[in-house]
C-alpha positions as CSV (number, residue, x, y, z in Angstrom):
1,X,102.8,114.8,90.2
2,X,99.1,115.4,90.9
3,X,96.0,116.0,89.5
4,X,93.9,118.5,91.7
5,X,94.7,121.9,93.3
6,X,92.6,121.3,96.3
7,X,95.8,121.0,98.6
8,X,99.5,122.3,98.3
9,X,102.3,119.7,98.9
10,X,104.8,120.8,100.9
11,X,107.4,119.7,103.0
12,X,107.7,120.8,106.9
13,X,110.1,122.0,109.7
14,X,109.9,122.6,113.0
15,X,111.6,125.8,114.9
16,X,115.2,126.3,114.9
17,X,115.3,125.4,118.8
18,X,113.5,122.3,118.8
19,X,115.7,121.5,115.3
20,X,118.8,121.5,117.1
21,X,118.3,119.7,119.8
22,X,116.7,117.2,117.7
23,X,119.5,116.6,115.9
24,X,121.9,117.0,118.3
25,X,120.2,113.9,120.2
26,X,120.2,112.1,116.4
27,X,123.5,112.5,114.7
28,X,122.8,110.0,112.6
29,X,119.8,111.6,110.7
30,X,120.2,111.7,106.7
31,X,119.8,115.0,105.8
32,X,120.0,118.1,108.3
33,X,119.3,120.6,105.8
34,X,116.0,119.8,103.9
35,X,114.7,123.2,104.3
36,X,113.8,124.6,100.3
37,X,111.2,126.6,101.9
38,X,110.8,130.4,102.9
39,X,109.4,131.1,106.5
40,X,106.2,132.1,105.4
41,X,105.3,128.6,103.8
42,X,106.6,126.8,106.6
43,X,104.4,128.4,109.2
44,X,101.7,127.9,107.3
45,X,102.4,124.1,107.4
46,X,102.6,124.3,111.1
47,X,99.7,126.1,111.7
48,X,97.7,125.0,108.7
49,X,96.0,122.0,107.7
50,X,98.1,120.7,105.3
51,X,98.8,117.3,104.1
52,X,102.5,116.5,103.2
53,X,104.0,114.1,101.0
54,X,107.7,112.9,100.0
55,X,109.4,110.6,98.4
56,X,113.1,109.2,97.6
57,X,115.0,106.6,95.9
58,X,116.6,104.8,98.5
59,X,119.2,102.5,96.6
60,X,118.6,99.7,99.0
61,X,116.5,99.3,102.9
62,X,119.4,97.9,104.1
63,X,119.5,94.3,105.0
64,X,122.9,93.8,107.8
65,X,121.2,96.3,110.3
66,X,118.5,98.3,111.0
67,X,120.4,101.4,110.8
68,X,119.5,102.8,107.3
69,X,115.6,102.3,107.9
70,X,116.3,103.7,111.0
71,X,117.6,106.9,109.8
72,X,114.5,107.1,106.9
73,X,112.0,106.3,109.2
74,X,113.3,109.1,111.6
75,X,113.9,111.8,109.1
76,X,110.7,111.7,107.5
77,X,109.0,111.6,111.5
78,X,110.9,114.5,112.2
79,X,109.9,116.5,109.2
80,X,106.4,115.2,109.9
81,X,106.0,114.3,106.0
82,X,102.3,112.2,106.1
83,X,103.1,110.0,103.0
84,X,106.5,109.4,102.1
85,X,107.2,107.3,98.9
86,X,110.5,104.8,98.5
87,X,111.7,103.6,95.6
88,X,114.3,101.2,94.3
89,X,113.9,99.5,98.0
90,X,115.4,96.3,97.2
91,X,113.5,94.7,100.0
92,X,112.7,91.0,101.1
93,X,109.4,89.8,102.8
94,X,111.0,90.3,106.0
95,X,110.9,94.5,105.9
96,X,107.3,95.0,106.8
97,X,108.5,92.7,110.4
98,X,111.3,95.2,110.8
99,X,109.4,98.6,111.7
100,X,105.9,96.7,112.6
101,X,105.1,98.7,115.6
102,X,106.6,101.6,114.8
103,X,104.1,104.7,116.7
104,X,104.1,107.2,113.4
105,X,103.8,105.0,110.0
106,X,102.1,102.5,108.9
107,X,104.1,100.9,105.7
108,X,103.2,99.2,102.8
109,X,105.7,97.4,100.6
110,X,105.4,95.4,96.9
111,X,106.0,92.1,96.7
112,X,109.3,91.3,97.4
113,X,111.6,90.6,94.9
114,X,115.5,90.1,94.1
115,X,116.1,92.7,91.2
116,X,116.7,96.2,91.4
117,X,113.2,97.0,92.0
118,X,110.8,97.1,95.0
119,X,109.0,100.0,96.4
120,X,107.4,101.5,99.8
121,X,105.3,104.0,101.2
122,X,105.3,105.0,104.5
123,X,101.8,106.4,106.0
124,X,101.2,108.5,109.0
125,X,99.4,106.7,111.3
126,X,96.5,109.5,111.0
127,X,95.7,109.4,107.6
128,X,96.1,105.4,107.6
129,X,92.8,104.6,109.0
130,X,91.7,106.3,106.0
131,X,92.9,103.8,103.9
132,X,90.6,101.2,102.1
133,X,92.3,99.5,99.3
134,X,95.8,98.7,98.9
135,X,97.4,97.9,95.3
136,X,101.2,95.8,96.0
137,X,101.2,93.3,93.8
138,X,103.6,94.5,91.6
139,X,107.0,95.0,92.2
140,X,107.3,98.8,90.4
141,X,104.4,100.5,92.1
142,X,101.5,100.4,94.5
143,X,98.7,102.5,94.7
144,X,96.6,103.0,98.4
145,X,92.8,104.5,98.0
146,X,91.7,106.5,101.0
147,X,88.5,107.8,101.6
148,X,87.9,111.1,103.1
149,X,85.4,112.8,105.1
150,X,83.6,115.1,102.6
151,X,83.1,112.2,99.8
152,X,86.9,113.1,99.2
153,X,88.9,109.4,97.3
154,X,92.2,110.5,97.1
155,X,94.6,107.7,95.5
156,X,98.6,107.7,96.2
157,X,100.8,106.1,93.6
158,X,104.2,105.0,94.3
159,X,106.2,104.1,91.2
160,X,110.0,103.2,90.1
161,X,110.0,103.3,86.4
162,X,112.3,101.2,84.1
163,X,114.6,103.2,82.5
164,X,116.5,100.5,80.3
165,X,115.7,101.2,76.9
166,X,116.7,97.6,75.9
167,X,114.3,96.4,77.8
168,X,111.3,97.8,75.6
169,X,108.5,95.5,76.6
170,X,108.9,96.1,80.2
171,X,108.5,99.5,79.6
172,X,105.6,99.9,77.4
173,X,103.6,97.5,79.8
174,X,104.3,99.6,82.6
175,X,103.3,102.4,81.0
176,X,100.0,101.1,80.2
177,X,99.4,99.7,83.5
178,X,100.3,103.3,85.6
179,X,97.8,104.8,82.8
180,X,95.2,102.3,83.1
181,X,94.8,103.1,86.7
182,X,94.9,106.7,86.2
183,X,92.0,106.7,84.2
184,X,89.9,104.5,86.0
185,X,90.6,106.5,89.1
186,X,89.1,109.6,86.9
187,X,86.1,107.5,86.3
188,X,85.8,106.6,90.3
189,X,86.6,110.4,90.8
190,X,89.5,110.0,92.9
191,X,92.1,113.0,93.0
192,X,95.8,111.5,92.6
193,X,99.3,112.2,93.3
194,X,102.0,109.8,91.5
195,X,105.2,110.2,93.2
196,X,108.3,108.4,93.0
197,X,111.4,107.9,90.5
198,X,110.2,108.4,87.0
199,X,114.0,107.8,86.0
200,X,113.2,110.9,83.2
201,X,112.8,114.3,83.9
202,X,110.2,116.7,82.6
203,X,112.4,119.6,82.1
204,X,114.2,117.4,79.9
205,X,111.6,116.4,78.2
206,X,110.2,119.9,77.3
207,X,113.7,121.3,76.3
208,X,113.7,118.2,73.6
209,X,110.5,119.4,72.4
210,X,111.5,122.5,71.6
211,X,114.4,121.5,70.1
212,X,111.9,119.6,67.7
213,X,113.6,116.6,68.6
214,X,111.7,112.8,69.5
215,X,111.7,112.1,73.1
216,X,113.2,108.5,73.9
217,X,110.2,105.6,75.3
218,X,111.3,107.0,78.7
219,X,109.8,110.0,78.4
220,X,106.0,108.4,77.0
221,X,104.7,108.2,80.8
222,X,105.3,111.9,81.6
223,X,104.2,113.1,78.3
224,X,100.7,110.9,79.0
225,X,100.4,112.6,82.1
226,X,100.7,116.3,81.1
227,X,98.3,114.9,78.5
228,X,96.2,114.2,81.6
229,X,96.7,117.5,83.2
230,X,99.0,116.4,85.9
231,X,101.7,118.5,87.5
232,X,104.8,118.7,88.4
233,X,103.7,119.7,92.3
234,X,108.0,120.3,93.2
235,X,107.9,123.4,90.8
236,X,104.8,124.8,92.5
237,X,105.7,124.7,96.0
238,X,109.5,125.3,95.3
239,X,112.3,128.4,94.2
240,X,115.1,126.6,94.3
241,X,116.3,122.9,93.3
């Protein structure tokens, strides 16, 4: 979701040639068929000058091999996505060893922890010199300020909600930290996009409200951001699911 309309997210693809061969020469790649856009929008991500943004829950980095991160790391390269989000990482301290040198991303990881948690983001290299403040110390979200040329701050969130009902405490202080920074980032005058696995979906949420009926605590968060005139950028620069 995001805040401003000064840029259009979308994702990217190269020519049908080059996409062939490249994954002809890398079977293992996660997704071949990512493409949700119609020529006309991709070309304009090739030739434009577009920033692009992702993100995916992950269910795990993989700890055995380096195979999964492997096949993230090279599916987001070759779609050329600038900021890619991952959530539910499950990561230990050693991840941010594993793809230190890596020629595209820099990558920024939460503390590390044991539970079902953790979360990444992946930066291209390009837009990571732009970065001057880094937010990881919890383990269900970071934030990363970057500072533009044109007295642009743009803030990236990162976030893996809890979804366990049960576990009501959790949730409401979640929810007030995520808020907390949104609004002082509207006082510093940073434009934001909050990405990453909400675990509740807004469609949802608006058919329950016209059915007149109380939407569970999962749903407060993206309630408090329509609130906040955020978007749902997927449904903008999208047809199809």
């Amino acid at each position: 979701m995001n805040n401003t309309n000064n840029k259009q997210l979308l994702t990217v693809d190269l020519n049908k040639k080059q996409r062939e061969l490249y994954i002809k020469q890398n079977n293992y790649i996660l997704d071949h068929n990512l493409e949700l856009l119609e020529a006309t929008k991709q070309q304009t991500i090739l030739l434009g000058n577009t920033i692009t943004f992702a993100t995916t829950n992950i269910r795990g980095i993989g700890f055995k091999d380096n195979l999964k991160s492997r096949q993230i790391y090279d599916t987001f390269k070759y779609y050329k996505i600038d900021f890619v989000g991952l959530t539910e990482t499950l990561h230990n301290n050693k991840v941010s060893f594993r793809h230190k040198n890596d020629e595209f991303y820099e990558s920024y990881w939460t503390n590390a922890t044991e539970k079902c948690t953790g979360v990444g983001l992946l930066v291209n290299k390009y837009w990571a010199k732009y970065i001057q403040r880094i937010n990881n110390k919890w383990d269900r979200y970071l934030t990363v300020d970057l500072f533009l040329s044109g007295k642009v701050k743009l803030k990236v969130i990162v976030i893996y909600a809890p979804s366990n009902i049960q576990h009501l405490e959790e949730i409401k202080e979640f929810n007030k930290d995520i808020l907390n920074i949104l609004d002082c980032s509207k006082k510093e005058k940073f434009s934001v996009l909050i990405m990453g696995d909400f675990n509740a979906d807004p469609d949802k949420l608006n058919d329950l409200l016209l059915d007149n009926k109380n939407p569970s605590i999962k749903y407060q968060l993206i309630s408090s951001l329509k609130n906040r005139n955020f978007h749902k950028s997927f449904r903008q620069c999208h047809t199809d699911d």
